[in-house]
C-alpha positions as CSV (number, residue, x, y, z in Angstrom):
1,X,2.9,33.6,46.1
2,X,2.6,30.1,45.3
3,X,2.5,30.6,41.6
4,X,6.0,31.6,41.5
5,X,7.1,29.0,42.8
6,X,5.3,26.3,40.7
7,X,6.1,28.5,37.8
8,X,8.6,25.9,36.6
9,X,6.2,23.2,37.0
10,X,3.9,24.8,35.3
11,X,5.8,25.9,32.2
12,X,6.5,22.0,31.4
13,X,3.5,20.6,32.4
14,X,2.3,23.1,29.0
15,X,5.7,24.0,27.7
16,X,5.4,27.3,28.6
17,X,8.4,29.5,27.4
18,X,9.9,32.3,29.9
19,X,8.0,35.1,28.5
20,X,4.7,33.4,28.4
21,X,4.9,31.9,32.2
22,X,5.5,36.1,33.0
23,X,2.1,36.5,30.9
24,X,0.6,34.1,32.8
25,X,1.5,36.4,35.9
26,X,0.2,39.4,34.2
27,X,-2.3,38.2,33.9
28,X,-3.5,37.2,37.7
29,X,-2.3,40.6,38.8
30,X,-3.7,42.3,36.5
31,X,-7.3,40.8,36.7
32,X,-6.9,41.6,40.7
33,X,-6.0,45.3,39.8
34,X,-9.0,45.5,37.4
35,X,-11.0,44.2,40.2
36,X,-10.1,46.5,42.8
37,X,-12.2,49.3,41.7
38,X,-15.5,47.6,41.7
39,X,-14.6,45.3,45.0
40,X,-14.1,49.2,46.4
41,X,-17.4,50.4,45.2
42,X,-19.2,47.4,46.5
43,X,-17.4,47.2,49.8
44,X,-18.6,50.9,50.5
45,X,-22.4,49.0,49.8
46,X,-22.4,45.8,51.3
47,X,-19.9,46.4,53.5
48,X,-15.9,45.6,54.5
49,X,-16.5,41.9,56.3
50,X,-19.1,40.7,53.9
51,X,-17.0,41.6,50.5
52,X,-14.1,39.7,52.3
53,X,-16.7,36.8,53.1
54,X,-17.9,36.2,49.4
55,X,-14.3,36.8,47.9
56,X,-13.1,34.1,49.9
57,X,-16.2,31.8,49.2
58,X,-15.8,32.3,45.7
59,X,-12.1,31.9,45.5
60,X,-12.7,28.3,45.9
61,X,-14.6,27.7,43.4
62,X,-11.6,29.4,41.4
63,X,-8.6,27.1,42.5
64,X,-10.5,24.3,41.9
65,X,-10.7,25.3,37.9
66,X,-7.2,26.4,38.2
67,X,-5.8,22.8,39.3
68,X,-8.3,21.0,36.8
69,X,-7.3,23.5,33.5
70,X,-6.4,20.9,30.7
71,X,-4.7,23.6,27.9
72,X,-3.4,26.8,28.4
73,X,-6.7,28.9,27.4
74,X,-8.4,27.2,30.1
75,X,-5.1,28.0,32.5
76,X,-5.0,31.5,31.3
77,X,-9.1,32.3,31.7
78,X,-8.8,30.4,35.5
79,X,-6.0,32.1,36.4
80,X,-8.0,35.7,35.5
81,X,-11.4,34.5,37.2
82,X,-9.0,33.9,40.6
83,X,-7.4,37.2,39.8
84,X,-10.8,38.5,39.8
85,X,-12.4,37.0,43.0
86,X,-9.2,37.8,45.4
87,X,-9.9,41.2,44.0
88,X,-12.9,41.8,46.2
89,X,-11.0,41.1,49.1
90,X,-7.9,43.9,48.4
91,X,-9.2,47.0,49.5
92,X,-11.8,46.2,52.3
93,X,-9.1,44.5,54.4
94,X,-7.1,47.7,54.5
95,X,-10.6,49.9,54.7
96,X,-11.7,47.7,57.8
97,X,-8.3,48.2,59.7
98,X,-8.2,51.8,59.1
99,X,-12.0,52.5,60.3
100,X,-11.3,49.5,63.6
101,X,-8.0,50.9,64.4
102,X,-7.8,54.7,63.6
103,X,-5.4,55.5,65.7
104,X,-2.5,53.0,65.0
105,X,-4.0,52.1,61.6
106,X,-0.2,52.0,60.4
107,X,0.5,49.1,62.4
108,X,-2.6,47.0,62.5
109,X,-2.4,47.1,58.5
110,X,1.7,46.3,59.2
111,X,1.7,43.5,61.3
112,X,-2.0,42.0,59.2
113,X,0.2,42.6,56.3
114,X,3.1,41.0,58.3
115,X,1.0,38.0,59.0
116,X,0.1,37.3,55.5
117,X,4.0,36.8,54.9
118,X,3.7,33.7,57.1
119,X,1.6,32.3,54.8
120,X,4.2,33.5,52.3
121,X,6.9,32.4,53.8
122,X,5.0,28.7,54.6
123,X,3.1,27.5,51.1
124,X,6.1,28.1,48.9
125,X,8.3,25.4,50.2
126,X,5.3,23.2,51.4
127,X,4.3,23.7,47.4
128,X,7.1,23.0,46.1
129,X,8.0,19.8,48.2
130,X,4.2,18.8,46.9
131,X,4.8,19.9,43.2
132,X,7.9,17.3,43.4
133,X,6.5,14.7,45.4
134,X,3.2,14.4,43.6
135,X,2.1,17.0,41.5
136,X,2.1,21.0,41.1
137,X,-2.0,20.9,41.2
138,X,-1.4,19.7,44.7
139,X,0.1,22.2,45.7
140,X,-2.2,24.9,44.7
141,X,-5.7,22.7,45.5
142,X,-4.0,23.3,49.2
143,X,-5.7,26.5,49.2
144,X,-9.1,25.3,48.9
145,X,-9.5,24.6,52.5
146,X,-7.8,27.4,54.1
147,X,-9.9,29.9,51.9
148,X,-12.8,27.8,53.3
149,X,-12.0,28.2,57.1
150,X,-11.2,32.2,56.5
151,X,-15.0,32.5,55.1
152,X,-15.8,31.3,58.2
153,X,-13.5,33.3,60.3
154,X,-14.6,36.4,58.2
155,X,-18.4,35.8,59.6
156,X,-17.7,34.9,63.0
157,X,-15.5,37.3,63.6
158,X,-15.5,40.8,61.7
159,X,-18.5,43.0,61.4
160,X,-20.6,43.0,57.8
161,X,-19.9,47.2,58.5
162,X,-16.7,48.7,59.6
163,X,-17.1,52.0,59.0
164,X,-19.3,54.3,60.8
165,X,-19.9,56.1,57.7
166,X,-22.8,56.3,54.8
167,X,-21.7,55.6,51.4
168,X,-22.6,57.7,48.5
169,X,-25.6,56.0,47.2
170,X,-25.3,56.5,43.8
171,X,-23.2,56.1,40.9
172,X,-22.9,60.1,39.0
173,X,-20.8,62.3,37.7
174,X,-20.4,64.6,40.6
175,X,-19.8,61.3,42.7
176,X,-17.2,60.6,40.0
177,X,-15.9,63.8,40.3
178,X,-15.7,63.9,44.4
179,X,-14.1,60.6,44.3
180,X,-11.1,62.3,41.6
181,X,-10.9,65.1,43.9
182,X,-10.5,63.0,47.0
183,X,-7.6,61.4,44.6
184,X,-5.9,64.3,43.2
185,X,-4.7,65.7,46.6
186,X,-1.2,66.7,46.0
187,X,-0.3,64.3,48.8
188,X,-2.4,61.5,47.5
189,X,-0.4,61.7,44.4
190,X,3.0,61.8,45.2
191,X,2.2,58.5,47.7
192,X,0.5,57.1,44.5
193,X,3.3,57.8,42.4
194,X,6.1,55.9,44.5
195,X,3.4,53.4,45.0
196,X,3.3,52.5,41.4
197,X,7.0,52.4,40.8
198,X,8.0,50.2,43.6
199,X,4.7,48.1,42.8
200,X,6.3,47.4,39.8
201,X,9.2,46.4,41.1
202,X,7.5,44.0,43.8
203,X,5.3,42.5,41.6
204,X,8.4,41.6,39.2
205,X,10.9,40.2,42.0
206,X,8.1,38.6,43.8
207,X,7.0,36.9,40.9
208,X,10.4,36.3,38.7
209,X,12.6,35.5,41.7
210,X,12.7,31.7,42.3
211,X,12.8,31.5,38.2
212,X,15.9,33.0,38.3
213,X,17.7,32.0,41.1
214,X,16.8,28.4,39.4
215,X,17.9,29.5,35.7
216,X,21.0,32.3,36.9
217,X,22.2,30.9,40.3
218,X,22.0,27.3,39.0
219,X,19.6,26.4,42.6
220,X,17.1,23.3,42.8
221,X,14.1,24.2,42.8
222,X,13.6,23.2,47.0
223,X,16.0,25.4,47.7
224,X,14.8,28.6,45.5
225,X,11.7,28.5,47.2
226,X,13.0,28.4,50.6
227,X,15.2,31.1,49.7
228,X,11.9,32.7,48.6
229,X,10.3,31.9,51.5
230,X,12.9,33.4,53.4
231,X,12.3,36.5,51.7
232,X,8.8,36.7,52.9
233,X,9.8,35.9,56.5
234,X,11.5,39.0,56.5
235,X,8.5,40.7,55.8
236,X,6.8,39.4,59.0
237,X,9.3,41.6,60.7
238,X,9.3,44.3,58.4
239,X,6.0,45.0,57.4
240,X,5.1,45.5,61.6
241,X,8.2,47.6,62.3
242,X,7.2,49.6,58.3
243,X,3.9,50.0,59.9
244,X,4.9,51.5,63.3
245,X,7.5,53.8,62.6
246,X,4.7,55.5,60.0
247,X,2.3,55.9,63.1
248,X,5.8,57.1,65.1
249,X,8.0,59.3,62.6
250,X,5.5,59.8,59.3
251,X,6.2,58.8,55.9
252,X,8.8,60.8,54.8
253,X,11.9,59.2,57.2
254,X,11.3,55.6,56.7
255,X,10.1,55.4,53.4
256,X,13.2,57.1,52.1
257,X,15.6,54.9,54.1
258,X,13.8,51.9,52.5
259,X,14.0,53.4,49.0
260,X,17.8,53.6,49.3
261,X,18.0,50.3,50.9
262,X,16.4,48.5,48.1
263,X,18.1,50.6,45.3
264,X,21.7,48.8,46.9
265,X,20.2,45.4,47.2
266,X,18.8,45.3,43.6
267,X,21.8,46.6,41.8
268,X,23.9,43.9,44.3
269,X,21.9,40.7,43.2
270,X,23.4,40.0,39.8
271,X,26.9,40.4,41.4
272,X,26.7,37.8,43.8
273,X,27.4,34.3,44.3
274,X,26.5,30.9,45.8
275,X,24.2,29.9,48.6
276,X,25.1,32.5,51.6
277,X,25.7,35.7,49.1
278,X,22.1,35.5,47.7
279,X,20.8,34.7,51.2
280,X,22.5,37.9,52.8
281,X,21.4,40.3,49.5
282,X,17.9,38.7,49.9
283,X,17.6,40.5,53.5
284,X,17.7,44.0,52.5
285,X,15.9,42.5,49.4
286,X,12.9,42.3,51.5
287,X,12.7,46.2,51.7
288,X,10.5,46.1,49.1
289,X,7.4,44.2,51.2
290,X,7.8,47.1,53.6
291,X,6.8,50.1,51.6
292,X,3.2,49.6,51.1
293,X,2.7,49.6,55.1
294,X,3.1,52.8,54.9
295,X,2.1,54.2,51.3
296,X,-1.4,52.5,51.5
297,X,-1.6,53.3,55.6
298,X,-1.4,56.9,54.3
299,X,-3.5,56.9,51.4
300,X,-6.5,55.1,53.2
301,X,-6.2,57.7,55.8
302,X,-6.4,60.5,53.6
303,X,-9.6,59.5,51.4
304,X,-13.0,60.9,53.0
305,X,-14.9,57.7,54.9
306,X,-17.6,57.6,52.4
307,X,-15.6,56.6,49.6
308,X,-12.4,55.6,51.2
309,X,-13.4,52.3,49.7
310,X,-14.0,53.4,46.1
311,X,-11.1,55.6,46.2
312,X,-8.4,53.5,47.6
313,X,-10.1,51.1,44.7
314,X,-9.1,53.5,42.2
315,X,-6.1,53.6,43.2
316,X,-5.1,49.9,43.6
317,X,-6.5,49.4,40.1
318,X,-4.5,52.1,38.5
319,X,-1.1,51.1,40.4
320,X,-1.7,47.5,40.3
321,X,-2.4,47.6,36.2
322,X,0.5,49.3,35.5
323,X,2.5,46.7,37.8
324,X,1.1,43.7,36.5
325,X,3.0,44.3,32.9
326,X,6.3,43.8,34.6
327,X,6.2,39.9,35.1
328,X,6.2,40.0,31.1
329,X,8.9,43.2,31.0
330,X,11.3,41.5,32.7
331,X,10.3,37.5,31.7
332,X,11.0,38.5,28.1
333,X,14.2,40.3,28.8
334,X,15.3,36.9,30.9
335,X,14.1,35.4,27.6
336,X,16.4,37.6,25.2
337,X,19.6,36.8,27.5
338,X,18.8,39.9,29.8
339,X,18.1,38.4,33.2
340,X,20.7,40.3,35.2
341,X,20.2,43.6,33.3
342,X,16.4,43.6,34.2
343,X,17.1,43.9,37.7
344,X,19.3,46.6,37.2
345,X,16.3,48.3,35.8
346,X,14.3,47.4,38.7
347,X,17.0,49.3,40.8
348,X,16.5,52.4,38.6
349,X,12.5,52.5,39.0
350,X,13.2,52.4,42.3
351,X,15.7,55.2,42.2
352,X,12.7,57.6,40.5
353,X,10.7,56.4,43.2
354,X,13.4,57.7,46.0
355,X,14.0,61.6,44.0
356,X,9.8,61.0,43.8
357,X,10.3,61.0,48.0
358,X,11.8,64.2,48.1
359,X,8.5,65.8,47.8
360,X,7.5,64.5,50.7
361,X,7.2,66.4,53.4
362,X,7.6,66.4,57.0
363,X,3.9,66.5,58.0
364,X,3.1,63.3,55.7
């Protein structure tokens, strides 16, 4: 979530034009989605803590060719290679929770999910006070360290193996075929479908916000990204309480008073003004960080343990691909003049997603 924020930075340290700094997003998220699958498949093999180990290891190595990218080809192939790396780490950390916790997996994922908004709600403005005091590589080579001390964390302190179970041992057809089946339960689906809509919608306002409240609000730069770390603070709160009320009440209750939440908050956005008004719309704004508390809870509950890793992999690669375009959707509508009207189509993805919750039922 840093990369938002230095977004500006970015696009005139290389004269980057709106539609190519959302390409450059697309392009980290969409290298993490087509990572997902495999990071799944090894996790089920060498297990949940080390995946998480070597991701962060690795990620290092990453940052550091990031911050030292001379043109824009070297920027762009970086920015993938990081894309790739964090990957491995996606799915075992919800995999690991599910198999430690089982029986309030919906709100150890919440508030683990909750305490990666700190760091959200932290780094921006810390990165953006270092982009403008010194320099926007600063900002981002601030990550080296803290992926350093998590590698160690990660051995010290979770398992190599979290779940109990064997994985299937080899790659086949029929294994491909038990691994579609475990995804094509009717339930599965319908979770995966409002998972990709409102994934679309995150990964847009997550990574287009500080741009525009910085090119259409008229803020500095300082006090977008506080306003964007605000958002995320939000989520420390929300992605907990997301998380419990699943393990309390089910999907079907919350997720839909979330969905109708957001739907108000997005369409509200262009139609507000100044300072307070975008700092009031941003709090139901943060609905959208709740949601996958319970989507993912559920879907990582209802995959068989020996390939809940690969199949919640498949998963994250298919919803995250088809999210990662929207950075570019909606930077080249801000591009053609269309800034407001994008998030009015934000508001009506969400809206499918919401008539998409009617077909979920009680017992989810």
């Amino acid at each position: 979530m840093i990369y938002p924020v230095l977004l500006p930075n970015i696009r005139a340290t290389y004269g980057m034009s709106l539609s190519m700094a959302g390409l450059l997003l697309t392009a980290l998220w969409l290298a993490y989605a087509l990572g997902q699958l495999p990071a799944g498949v090894l996790a089920d093999r060498v297990g949940e803590g080390r995946i998480m180990m070597i991701s962060s290891l690795v990620s290092v190595g990453m940052v550091l060719l990031i911050v030292s990218a001379q043109s824009v080809p070297i920027l762009f192939v970086a920015t993938v290679l990081f894309g790739l790396t964090t990957a491995l780490y996606g799915v075992a950390r919800f995999t690991s929770l599910s198999s430690l916790y089982p029986k309030h997996d919906g709100a150890a994922i919440g508030m683990t999910m909750g305490a990666g908004d700190m760091g959200n709600t932290l780094l921006p403005p810390i990165a953006a006070f270092v982009a403008t005091a010194f320099a926007w590589q600063y900002s981002l080579g601030l990550a080296v360290p803290m992926f350093a001390l998590t590698a160690v964390g990660l051995w010290i302190f979770v398992p190599a193996q979290t779940s109990d179970s064997t994985a299937v041992e080899s790659v086949s057809l029929d294994t491909i075929r038990y691994v579609f089946s475990e995804i094509g339960q009717p339930a599965i689906l319908v979770m995966a479908t409002i998972q990709i809509l409102i994934y679309c919608v995150w990964q847009a306002l997550t990574g287009l916000y500080p741009t525009y409240l910085i090119e259409i609000k008229g803020f500095h730069p300082t006090t977008a990204s506080a306003v964007f770390g605000f958002f995320f603070a939000l989520g420390v709160v929300v992605k907990p309480l997301s998380g419990t009320a699943y393990d309390r009440f089910g999907a079907q209750k919350p997720l839909r008073g979330m969905l109708t939440v957001l739907v108000f908050a997005l369409t509200a956005l262009p139609f507000v003004e100044g300072f307070w008004g975008v700092v009031l719309v941003t709090i139901p704004l943060s609905g959208v960080l709740g949601y996958s508390a319970i989507t993912l809870t559920f879907m990582t509950g209802g995959l068989a343990d020996d390939v809940q890793n690969t199949g919640l992999g498949a998963l994250r690669t298919t919803y995250m691909a088809v999210g990662a375009l929207s950075p570019t959707l909606v930077g080249t509508l801000a591009e053609w003049g269309y800034f407001d009207e994008a998030f009015f189509l934000l508001a009506a993805l969400t809206v499918i997603a919401l008539v998409v919750s009617l077909r979920i039922t009680a017992e989810y």
